[in-house]
C-alpha atoms as a printed R data frame, in Angstrom:
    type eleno elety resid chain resno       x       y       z
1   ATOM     1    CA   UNK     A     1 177.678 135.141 245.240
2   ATOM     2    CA   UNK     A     2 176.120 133.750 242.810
3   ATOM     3    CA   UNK     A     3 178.781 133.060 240.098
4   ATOM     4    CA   UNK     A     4 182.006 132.202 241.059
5   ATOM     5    CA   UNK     A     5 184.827 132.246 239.018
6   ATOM     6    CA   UNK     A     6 188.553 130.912 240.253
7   ATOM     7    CA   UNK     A     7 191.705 129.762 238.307
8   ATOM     8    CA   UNK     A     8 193.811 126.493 238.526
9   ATOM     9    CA   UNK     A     9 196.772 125.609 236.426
10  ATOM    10    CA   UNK     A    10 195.697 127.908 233.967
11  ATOM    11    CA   UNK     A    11 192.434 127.346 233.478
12  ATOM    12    CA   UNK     A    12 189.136 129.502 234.925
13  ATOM    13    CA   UNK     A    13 186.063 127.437 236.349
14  ATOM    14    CA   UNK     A    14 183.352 129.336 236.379
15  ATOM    15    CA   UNK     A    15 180.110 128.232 238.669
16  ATOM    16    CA   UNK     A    16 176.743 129.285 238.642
17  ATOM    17    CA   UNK     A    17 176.005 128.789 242.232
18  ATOM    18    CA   UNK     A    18 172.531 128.700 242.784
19  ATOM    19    CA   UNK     A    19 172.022 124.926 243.567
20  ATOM    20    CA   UNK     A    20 168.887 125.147 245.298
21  ATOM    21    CA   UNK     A    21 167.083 126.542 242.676
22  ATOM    22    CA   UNK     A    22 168.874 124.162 240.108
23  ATOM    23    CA   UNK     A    23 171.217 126.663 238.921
24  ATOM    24    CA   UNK     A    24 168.171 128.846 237.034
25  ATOM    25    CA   UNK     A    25 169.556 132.049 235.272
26  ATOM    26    CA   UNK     A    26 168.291 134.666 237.740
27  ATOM    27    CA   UNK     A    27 169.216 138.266 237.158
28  ATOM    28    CA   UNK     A    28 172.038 137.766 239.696
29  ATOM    29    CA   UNK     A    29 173.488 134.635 237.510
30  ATOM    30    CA   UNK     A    30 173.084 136.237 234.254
31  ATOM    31    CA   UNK     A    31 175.306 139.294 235.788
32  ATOM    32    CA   UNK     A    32 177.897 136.934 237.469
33  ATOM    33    CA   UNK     A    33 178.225 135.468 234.191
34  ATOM    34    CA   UNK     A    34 178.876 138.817 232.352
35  ATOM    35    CA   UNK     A    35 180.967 139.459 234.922
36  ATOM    36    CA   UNK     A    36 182.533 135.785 234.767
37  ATOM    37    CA   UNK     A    37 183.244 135.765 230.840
38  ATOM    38    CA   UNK     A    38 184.624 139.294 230.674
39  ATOM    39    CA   UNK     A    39 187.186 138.443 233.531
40  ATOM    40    CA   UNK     A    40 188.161 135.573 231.499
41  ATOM    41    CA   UNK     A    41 188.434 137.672 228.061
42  ATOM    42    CA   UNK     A    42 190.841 139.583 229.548
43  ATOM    43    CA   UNK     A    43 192.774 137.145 232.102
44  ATOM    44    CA   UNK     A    44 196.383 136.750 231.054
45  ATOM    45    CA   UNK     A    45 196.729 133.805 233.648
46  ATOM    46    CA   UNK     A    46 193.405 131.807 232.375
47  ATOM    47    CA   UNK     A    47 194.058 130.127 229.088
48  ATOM    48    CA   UNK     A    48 190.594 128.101 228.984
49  ATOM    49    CA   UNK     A    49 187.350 128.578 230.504
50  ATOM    50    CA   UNK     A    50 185.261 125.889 231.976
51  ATOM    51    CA   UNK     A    51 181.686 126.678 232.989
52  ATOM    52    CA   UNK     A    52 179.665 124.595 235.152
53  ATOM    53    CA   UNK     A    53 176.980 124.215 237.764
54  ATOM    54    CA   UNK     A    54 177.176 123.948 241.870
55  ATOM    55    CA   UNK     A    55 175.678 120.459 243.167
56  ATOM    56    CA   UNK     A    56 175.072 117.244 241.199
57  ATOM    57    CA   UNK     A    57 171.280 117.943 239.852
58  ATOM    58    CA   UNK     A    58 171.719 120.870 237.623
59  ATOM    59    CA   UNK     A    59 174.269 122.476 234.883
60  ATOM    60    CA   UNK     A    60 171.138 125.035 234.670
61  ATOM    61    CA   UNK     A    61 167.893 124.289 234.334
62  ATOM    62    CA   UNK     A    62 167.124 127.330 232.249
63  ATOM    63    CA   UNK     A    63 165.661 130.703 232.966
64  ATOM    64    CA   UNK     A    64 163.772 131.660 236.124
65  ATOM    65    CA   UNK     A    65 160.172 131.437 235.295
66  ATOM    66    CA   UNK     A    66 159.080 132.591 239.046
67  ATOM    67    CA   UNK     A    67 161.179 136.112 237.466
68  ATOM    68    CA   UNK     A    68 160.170 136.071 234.406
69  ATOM    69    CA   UNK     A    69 156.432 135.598 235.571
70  ATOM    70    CA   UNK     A    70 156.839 138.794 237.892
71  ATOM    71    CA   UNK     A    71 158.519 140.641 234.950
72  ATOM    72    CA   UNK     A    72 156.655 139.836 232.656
73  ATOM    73    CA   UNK     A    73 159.193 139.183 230.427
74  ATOM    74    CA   UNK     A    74 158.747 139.324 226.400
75  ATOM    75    CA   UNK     A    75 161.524 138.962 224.106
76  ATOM    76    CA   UNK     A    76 164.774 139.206 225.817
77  ATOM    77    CA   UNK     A    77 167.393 141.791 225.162
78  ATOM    78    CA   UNK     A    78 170.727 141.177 222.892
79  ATOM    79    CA   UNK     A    79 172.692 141.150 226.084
80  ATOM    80    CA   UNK     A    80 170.077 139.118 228.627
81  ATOM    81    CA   UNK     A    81 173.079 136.283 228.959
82  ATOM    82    CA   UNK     A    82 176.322 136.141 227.528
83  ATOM    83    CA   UNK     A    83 176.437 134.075 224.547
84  ATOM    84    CA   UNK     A    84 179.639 133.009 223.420
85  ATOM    85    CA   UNK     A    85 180.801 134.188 220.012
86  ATOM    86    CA   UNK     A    86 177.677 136.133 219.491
87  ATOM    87    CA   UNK     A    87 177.015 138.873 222.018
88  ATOM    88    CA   UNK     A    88 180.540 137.770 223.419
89  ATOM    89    CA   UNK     A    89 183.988 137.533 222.283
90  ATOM    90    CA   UNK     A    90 185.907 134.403 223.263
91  ATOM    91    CA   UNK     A    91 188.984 133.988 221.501
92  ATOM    92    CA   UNK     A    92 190.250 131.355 224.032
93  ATOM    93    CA   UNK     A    93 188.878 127.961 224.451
94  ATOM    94    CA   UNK     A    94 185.618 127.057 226.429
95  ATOM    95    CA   UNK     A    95 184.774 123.662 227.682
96  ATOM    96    CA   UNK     A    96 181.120 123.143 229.484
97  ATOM    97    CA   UNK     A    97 181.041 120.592 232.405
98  ATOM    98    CA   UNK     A    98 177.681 119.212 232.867
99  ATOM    99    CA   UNK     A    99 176.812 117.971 235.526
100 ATOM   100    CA   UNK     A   100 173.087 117.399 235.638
101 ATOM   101    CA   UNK     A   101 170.136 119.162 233.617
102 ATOM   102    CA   UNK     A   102 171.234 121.438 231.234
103 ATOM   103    CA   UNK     A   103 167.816 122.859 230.287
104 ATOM   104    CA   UNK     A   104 165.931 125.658 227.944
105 ATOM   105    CA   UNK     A   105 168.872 128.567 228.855
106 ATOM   106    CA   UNK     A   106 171.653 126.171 230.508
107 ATOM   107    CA   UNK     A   107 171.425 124.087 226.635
108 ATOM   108    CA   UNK     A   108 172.512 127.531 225.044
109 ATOM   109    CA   UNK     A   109 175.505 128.050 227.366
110 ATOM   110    CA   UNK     A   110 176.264 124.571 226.851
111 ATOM   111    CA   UNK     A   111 176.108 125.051 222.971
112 ATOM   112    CA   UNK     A   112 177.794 128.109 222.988
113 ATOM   113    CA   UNK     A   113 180.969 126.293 224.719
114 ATOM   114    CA   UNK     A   114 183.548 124.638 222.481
115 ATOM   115    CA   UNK     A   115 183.575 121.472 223.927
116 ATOM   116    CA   UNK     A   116 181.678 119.457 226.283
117 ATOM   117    CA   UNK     A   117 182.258 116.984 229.110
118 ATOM   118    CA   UNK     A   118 179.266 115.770 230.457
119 ATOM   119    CA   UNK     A   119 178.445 113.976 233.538
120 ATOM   120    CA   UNK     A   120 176.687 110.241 233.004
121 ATOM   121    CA   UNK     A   121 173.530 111.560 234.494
122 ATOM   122    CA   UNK     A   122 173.162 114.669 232.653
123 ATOM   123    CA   UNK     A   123 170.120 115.790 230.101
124 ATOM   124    CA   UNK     A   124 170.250 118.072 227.698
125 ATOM   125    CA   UNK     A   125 167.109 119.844 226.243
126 ATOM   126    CA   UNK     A   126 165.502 123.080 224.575
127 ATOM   127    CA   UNK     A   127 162.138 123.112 226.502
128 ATOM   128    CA   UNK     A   128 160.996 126.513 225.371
129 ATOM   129    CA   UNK     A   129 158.144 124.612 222.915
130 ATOM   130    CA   UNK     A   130 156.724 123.392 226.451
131 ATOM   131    CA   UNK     A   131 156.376 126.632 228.286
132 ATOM   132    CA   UNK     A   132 155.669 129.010 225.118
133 ATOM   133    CA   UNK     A   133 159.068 130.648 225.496
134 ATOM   134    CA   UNK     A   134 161.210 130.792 222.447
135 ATOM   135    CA   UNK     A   135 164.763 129.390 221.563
136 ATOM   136    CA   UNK     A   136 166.246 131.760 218.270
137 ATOM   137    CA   UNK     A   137 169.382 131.356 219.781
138 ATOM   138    CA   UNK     A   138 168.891 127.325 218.737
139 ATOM   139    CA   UNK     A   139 169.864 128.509 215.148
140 ATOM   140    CA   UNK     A   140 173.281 126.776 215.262
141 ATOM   141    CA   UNK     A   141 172.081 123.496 216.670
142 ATOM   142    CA   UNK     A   142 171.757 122.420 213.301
143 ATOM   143    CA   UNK     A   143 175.861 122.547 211.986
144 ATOM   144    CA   UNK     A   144 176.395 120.903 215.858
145 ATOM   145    CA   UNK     A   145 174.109 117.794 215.432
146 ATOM   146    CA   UNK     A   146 172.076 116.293 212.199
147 ATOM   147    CA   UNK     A   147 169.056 118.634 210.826
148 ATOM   148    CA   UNK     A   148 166.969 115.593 211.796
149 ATOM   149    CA   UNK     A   149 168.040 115.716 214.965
150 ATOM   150    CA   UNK     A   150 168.000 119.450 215.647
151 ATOM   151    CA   UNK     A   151 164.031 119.280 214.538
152 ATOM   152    CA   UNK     A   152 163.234 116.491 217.159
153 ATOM   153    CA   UNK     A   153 164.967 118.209 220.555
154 ATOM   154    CA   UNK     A   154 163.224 121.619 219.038
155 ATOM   155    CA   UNK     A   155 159.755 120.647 218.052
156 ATOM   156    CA   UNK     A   156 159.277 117.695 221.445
157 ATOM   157    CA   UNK     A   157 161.656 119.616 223.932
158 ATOM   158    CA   UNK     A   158 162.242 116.642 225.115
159 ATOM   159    CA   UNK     A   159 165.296 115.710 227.217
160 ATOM   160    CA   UNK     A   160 168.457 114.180 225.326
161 ATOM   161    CA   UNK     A   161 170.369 111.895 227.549
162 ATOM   162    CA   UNK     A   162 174.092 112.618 228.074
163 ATOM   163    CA   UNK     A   163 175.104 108.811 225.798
164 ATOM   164    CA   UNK     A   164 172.318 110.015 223.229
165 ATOM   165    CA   UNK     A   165 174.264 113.493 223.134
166 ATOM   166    CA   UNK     A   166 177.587 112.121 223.029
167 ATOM   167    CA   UNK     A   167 176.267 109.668 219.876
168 ATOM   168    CA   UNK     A   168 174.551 112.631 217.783
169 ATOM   169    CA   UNK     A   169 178.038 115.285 218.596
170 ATOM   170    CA   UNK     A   170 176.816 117.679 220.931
171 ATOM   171    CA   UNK     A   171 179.149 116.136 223.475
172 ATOM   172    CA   UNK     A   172 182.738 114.970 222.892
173 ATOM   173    CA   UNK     A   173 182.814 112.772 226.630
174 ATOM   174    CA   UNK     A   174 180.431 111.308 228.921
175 ATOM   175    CA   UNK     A   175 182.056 110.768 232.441
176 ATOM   176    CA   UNK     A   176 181.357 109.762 236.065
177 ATOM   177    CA   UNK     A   177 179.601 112.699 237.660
178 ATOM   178    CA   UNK     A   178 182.470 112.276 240.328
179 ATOM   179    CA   UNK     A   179 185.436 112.377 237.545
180 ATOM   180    CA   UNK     A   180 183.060 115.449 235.869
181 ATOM   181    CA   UNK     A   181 185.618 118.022 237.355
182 ATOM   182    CA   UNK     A   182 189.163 116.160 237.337
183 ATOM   183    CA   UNK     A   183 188.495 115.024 233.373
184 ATOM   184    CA   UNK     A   184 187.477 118.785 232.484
185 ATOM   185    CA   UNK     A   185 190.599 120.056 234.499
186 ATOM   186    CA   UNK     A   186 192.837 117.186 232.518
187 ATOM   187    CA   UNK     A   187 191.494 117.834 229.091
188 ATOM   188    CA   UNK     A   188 191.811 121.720 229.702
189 ATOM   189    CA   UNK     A   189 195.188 121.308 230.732
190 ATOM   190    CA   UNK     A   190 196.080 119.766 227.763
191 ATOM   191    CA   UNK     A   191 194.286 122.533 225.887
192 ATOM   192    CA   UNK     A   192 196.643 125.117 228.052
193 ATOM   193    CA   UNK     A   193 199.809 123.303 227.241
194 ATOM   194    CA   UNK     A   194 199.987 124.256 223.391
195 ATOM   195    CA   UNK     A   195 201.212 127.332 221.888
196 ATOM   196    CA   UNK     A   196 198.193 129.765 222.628
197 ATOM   197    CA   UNK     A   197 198.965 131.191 219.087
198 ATOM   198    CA   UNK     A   198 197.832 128.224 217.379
199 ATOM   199    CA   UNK     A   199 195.234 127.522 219.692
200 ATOM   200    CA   UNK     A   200 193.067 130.641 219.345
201 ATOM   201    CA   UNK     A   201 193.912 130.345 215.035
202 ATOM   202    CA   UNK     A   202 192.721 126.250 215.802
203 ATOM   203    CA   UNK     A   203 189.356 127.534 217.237
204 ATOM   204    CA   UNK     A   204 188.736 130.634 214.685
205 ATOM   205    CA   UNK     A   205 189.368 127.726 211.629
206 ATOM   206    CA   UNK     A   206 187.061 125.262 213.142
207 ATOM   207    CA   UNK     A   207 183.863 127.998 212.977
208 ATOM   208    CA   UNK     A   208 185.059 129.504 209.560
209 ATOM   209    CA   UNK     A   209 182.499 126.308 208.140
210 ATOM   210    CA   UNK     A   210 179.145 127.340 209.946
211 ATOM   211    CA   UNK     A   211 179.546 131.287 207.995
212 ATOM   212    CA   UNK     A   212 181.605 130.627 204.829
213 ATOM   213    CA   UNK     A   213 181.430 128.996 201.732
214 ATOM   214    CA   UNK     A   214 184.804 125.980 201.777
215 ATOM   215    CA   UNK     A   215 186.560 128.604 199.218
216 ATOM   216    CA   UNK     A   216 186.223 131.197 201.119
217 ATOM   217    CA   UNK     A   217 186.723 129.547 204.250
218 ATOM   218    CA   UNK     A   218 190.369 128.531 202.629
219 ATOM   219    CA   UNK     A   219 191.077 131.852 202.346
220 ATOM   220    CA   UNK     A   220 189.911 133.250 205.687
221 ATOM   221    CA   UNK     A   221 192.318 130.510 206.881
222 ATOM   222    CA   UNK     A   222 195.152 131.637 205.116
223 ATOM   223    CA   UNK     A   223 194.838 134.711 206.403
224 ATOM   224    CA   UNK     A   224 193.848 133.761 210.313
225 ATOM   225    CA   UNK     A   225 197.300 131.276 210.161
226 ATOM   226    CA   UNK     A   226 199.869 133.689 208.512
227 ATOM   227    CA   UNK     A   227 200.555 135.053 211.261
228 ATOM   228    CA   UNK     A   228 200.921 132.337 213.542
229 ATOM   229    CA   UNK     A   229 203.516 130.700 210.972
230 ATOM   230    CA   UNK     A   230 205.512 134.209 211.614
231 ATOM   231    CA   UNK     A   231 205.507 134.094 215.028
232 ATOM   232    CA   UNK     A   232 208.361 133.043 217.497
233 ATOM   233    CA   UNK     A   233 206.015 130.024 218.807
234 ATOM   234    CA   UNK     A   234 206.308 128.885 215.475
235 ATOM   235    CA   UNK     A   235 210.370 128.281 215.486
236 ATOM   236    CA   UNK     A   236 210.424 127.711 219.273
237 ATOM   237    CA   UNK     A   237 208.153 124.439 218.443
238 ATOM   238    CA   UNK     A   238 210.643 122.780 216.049
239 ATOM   239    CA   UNK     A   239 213.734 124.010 217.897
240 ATOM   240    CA   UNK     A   240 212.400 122.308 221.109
241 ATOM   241    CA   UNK     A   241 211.869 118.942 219.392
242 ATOM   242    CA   UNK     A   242 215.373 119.205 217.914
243 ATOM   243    CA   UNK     A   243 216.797 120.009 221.457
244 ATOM   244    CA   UNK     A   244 214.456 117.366 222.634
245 ATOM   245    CA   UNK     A   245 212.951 119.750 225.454
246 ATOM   246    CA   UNK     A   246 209.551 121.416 226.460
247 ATOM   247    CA   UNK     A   247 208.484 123.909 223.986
248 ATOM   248    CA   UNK     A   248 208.333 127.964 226.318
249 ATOM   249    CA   UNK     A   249 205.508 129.809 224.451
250 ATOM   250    CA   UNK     A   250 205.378 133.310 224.603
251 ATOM   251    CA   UNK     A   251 202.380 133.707 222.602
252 ATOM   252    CA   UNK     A   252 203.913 135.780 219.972
């Protein structure tokens, strides 16, 4: 296989297992990760996804050239890779664990996760201007990192180092590669542990910024919230502070 997906404590790794080709997104990968995200979507017993890479060279090092040479490939197709929140709908939380190159099509599953851990070793880097492939899906690198800093990884395709990435936002930890999986499992955990409720409202709020206007994303707020406020989760937090106790989220 070359995607595997499995679930601890709640939360789903999924693996592009292709090591010795660095991860690249053959058409077997992009179909185990179809596969992989639509499992998730509708998993009742995975509350956050983590996707990551086999071995310690390569998150993914991008497309498979030696494919898209025989293919001749031109512009790729809407659904060529899922892309989350665009061709894909991921309510829950994502987190990306990088753990080496996360290249050309590996950036854009990176970007397209909510958060990112990243190993100390790992490089990030849209590297489509250097093989005369193209990157549209690059069009919200600029609300992720400064404009200025959007242009340079587009127009040199240079590779960002995993501090660099951390200092500009498009990572939120840099890690040992060999705490990479334990500090993804922790901070996923702690994702898991809240009301799911307020969760999935947290991580509609935090994109309402990158499509609305601020007055209109106040409003969409309102609206995404209300019903969280109504819900059982909403009492069962308070009540379980009074009673000094563990909050039991039903997710209604």
């Amino acid at each position: 296989m070359s995607v595997t997906y499995e679930v601890v404590e709640r939360v789903a790794w999924l693996t592009i297992d292709r090591p010795q080709a660095r991860n690249a997104l053959s058409k077997d990968v992009r179909e185990g990760l179809w596969e992989g995200a639509r499992r998730f979507v509708a998993d009742d017993s995975a509350a956050v996804l983590v996707l990551t890479g086999a071995g310690d060279k390569a998150f993914c090092a991008g497309g498979d050239l030696k494919e898209m040479a025989e293919t001749a490939l031109e512009v790729p197709p809407p659904d060529f890779l899922p892309q989350f929140g665009r061709n894909i709908s991921v309510d829950k939380p994502t987190i990306a664990a990088v753990n080496g190159v996360a290249y050309a099509g590996g950036f854009l599953l990176a970007q397209q996760c909510d958060l990112v851990v990243a190993a100390e070793h790992a490089r990030f880097a849209v590297s489509e201007v250097k093989v005369g492939r193209g990157s549209p899906w690059a069009a919200p690198l600029s609300w992720l990192v400064p404009p200025r800093v959007a242009l340079q990884i587009l127009l040199t395709g240079d590779p960002v180092d995993a501090h660099r990435a951390r200092e500009v936002g498009l990572v939120n930890e840099v890690v040992p590669a060999a705490e990479l999986r334990r500090r993804a499992q922790a901070l996923a955990e702690r994702i898991a542990a809240n009301a799911p409720l307020s969760v999935r409202a947290a991580k509609r709020t935090a994109y309402l910024s990158a499509h609305h206007p601020l007055p209109e994303a106040y409003d969409r707020a309102e609206e995404i919230w209300a019903p969280v406020y109504r819900s059982a989760d909403a009492q069962e937090g308070p009540a379980a502070f009074r009673d000094k106790r563990a909050p039991v989220w039903e997710g209604r």
